[in-house]
C-alpha positions as CSV (number, residue, x, y, z in Angstrom):
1,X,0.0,0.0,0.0
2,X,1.2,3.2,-0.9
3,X,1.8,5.6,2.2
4,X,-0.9,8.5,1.6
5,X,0.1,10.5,4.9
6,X,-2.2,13.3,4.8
7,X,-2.5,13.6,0.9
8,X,-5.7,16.0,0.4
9,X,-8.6,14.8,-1.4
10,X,-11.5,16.9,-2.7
11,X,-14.9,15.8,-2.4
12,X,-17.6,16.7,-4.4
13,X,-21.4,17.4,-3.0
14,X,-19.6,16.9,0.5
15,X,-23.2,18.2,2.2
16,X,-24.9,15.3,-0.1
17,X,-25.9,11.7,0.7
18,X,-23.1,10.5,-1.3
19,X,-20.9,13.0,-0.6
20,X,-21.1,13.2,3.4
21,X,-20.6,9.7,3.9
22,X,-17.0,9.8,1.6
23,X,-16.0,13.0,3.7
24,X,-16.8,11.0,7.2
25,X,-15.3,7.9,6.4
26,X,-12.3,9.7,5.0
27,X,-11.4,11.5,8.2
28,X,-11.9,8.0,10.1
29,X,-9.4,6.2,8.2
30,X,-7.4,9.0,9.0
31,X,-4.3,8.6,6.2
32,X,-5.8,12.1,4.5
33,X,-6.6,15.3,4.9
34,X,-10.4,16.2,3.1
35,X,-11.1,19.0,1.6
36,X,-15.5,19.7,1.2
37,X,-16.1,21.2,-1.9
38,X,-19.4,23.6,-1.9
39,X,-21.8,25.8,-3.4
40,X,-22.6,27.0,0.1
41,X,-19.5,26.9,2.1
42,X,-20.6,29.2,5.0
43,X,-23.0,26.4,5.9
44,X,-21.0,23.9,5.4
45,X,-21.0,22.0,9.3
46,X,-19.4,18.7,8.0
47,X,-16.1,16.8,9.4
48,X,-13.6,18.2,6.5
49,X,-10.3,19.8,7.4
50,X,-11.1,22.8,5.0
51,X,-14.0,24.2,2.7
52,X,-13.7,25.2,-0.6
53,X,-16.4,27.3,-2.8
54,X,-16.7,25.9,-6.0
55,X,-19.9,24.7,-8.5
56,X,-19.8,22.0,-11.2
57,X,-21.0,24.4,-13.7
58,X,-17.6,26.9,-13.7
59,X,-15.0,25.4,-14.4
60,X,-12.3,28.2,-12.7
61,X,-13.7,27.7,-9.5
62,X,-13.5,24.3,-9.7
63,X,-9.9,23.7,-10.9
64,X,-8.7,26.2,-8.4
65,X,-10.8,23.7,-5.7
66,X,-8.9,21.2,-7.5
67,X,-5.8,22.8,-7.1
68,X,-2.9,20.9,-4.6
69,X,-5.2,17.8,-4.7
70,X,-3.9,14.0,-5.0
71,X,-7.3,12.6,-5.7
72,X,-11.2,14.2,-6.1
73,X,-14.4,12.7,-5.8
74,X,-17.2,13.5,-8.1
75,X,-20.9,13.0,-8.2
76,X,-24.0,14.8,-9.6
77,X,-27.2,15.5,-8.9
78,X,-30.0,14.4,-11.6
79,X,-32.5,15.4,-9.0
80,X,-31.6,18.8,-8.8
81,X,-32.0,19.0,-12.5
82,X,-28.0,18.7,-13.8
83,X,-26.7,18.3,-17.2
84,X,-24.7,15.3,-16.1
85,X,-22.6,14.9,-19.1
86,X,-21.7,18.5,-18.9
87,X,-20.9,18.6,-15.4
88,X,-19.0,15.5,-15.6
89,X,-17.3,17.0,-18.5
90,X,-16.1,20.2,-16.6
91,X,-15.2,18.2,-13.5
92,X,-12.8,16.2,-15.9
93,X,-11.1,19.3,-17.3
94,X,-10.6,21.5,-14.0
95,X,-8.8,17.9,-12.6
96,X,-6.6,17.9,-15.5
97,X,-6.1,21.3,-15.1
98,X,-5.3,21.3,-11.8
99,X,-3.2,17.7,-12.0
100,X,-5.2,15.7,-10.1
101,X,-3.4,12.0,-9.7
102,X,-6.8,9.9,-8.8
103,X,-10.1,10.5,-10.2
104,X,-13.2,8.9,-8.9
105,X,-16.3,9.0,-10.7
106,X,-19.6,8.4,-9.5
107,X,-21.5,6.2,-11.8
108,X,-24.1,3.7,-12.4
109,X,-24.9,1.0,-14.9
110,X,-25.7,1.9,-18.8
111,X,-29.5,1.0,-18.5
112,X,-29.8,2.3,-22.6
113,X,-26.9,-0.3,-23.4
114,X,-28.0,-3.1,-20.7
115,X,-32.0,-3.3,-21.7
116,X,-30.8,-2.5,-25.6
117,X,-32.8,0.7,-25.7
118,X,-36.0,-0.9,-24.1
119,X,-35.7,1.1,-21.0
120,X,-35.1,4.4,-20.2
121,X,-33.6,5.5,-16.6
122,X,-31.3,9.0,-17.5
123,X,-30.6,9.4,-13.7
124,X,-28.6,5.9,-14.5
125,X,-27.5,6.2,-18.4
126,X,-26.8,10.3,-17.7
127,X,-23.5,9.2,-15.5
128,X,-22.6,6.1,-17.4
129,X,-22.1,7.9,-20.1
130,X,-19.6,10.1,-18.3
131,X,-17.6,6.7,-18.1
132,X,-15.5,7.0,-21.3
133,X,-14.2,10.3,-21.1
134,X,-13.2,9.8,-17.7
135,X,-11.5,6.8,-19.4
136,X,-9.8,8.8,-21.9
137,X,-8.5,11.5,-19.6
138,X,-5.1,10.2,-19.2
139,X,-5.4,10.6,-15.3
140,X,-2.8,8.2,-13.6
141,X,-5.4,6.6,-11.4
142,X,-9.1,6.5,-12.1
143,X,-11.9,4.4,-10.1
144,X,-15.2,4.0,-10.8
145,X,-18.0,3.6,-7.8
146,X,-21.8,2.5,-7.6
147,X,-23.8,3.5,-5.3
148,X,-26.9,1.0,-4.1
149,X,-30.7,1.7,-3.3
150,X,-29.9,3.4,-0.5
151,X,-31.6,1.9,2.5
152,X,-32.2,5.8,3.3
153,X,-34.5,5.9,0.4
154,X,-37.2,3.5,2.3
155,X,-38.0,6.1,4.6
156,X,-36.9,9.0,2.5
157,X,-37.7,9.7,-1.3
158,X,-39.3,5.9,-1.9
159,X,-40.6,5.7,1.8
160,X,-43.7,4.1,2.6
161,X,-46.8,5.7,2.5
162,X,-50.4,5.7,3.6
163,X,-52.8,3.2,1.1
164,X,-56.3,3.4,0.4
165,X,-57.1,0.7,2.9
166,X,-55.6,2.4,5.8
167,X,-52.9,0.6,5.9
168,X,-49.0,1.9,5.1
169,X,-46.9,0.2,2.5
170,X,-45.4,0.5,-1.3
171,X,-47.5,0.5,-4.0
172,X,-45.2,0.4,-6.2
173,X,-44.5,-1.2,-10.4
174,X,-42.1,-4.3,-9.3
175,X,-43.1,-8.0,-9.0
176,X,-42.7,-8.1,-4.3
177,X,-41.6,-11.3,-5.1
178,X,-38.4,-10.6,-7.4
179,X,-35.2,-10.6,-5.9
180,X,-33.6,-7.5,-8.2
181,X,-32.2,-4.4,-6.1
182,X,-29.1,-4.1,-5.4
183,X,-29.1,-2.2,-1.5
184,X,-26.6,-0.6,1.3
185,X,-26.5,2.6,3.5
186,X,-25.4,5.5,1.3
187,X,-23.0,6.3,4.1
188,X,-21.1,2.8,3.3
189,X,-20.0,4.8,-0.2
190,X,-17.8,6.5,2.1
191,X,-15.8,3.0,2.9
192,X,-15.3,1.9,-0.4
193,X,-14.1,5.3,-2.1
194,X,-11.2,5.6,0.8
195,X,-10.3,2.1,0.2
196,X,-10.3,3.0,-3.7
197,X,-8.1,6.4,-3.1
198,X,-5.8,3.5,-0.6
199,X,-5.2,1.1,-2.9
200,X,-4.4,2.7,-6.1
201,X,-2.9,-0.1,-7.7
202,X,-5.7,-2.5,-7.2
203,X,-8.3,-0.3,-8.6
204,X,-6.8,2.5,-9.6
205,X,-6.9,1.6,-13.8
206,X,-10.2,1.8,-14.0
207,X,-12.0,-0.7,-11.7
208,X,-15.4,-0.3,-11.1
209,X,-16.7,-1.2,-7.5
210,X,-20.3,-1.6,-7.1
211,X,-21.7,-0.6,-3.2
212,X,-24.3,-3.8,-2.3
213,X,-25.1,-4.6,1.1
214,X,-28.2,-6.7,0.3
215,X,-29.6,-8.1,-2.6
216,X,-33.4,-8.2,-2.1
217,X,-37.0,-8.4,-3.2
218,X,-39.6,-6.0,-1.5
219,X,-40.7,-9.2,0.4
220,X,-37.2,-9.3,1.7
221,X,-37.4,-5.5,3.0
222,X,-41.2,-5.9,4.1
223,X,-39.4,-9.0,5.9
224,X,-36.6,-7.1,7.7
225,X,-39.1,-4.3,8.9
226,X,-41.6,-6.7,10.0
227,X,-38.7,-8.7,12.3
228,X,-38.5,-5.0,13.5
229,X,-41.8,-5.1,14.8
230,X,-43.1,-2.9,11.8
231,X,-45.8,-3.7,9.3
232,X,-46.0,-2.7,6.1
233,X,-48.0,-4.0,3.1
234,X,-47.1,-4.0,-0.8
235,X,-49.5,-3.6,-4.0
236,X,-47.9,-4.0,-7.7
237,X,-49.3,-1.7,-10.3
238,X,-48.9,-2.0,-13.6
239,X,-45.9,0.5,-15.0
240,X,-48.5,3.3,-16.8
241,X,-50.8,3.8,-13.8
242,X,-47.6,4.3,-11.8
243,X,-46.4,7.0,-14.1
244,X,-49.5,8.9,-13.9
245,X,-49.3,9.3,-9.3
246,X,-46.8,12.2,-9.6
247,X,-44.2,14.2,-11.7
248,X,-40.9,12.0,-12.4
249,X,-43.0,9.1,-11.7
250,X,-42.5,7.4,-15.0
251,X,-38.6,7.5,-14.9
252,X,-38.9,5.4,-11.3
253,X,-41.4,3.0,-13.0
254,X,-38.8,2.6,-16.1
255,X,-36.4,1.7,-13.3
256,X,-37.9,-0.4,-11.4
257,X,-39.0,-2.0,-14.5
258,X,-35.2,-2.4,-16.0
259,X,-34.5,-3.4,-12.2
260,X,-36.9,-6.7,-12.8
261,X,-35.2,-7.1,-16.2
262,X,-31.7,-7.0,-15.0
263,X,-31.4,-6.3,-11.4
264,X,-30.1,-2.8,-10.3
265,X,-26.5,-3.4,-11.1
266,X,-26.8,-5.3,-14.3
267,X,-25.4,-8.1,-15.3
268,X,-22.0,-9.7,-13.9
269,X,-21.7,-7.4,-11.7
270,X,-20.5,-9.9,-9.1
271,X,-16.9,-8.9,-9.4
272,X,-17.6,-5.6,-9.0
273,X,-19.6,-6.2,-5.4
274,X,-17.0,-8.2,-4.7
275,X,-14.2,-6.1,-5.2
276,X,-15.9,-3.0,-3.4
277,X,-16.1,-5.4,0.0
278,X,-12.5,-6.4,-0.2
279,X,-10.9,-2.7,-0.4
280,X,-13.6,-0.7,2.0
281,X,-11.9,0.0,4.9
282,X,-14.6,-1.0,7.4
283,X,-17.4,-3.5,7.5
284,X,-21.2,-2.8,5.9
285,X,-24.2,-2.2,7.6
286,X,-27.5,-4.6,7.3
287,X,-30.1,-4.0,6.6
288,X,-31.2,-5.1,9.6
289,X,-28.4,-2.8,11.5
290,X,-29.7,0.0,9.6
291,X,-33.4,-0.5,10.3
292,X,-32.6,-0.8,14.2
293,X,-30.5,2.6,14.2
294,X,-32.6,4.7,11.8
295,X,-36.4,3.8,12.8
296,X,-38.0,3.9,16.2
């Protein structure tokens, strides 16, 4: 292992789900120093050693963020309505700029390539498409990382909520039965991406390492809460009455739907799951774990 005594890393979104947990787990392993990089840096209250102001939409601001950097962290935020290959473009040029040794990118399976063109998911396709220019940047290290279902998501943006019958569940476009998502807590990101920035050698030309705790159906998550002492109930729906519940509804039903096709993280991506466990630096949380600490 090469010795990184406090070598700085920038981290992208460091206020973010993703972000946060790569900042925290950094600090803990304790061979860097981590730099937050933010839009807002007054209220920024994370662990970093230093705050930086910078956006993913200017590139000077972001190559002097860059600048004195051994590695960076990069994601970006569909949600918030980003051009994804544009950001991921600019965040590609200020690290060159700025000579940045290790590059990790943020990513997540090709869901136009996987399903052929059958599905269409751009909060997946929109970073994998970053992919090859990261590729092609001639950085000396570059890693690629997955991030899961978040277990945060089944109280958060996919939580349950109350049904018709009075009950409170999913109704959701996915066969209950169908083992096909790919899960962890967000925050294990964090363990994975220092491992990554640790082990340059191992994955440093271009591995990907996919994040996945768990590997469940929704029966398996109605399951865990219910050994929790919490019910919750589950109705399919077909894909088209989905899309109509709410705005950005029919880009979670064509995910779901690509999920039941090919499971979250495609195919073979055994390796990948496999490799991510080896190199974090600490254990994953269960889903189980997870449900006991974040639900009461």
């Amino acid at each position: 292992m090469i010795k990184m005594e406090n070598k700085l890393i920038a981290v992208i979104g460091a206020t973010g789900s993703q972000g946060k947990g790569i900042v925290n787990a950094l600090v803990k392993e304790g061979s860097f120093k981590v730099r937050a990089i933010s839009r807002n840096p007054d209220e920024y209250a994370g662990e970093a050693h230093e705050v930086v102001k910078a956006d993913l939409t200017d590139l000077s601001s972001l190559t002097d963020a860059f600048r004195n950097t051994h590695g960076v962290f990069v994601v970006t935020n569909f949600w918030e309505g980003a051009d994804e290959l544009a950001q991921g473009k600019t965040a590609i040029q200020a690290a060159k700029d700025a000579g940045v040794n290790h590059f990790i990118w943020s990513t997540l399976p090709d869901v136009e390539k996987i399903s052929n063109g059958k599905f269409d998911v751009p909060h997946f396709t929109g970073k994998a498409k970053v992919d090859a220019l990261v590729k092609a940047a001639g950085f000396e290290h570059y890693t690629f990382v997955q991030a899961p279902f978040y277990f945060q998501n089944l109280i958060g943006q996919m939580g349950a909520q109350p049904q018709p019958d009075g009950s409170i569940g999913w109704t959701l476009p996915i066969d209950p039965t169908k083992k096909a998502i790919h899960m962890g807590d967000i925050n294990d990101l964090g363990k994975v991406v220092a491992g990554a920035f640790l082990n340059p050698e191992k994955v440093g030309n271009g591995g990907y390492l996919s994040l996945a705790t768990a590997f469940n159906s929704f029966n398996d998550v109605l399951d865990a809460f219910k050994a929790n002492g919490k019910e919750y109930t589950f109705s399919q729906v077909p894909g088209e009455v989905f899309s109509s519940f709410f705005a950005g509804a029919g880009e979670i039903a064509q995910m779901l739907a690509y999920f039941e096709a090919h499971t979250y993280m495609g195919p073979n991506s055994e390796a990948q799951i496999q490799l991510a466990k080896e190199i974090a630096t600490d254990e994953f949380t269960s889903l189980d774990q997870w449900i006991k600490q974040n639900t009461h």
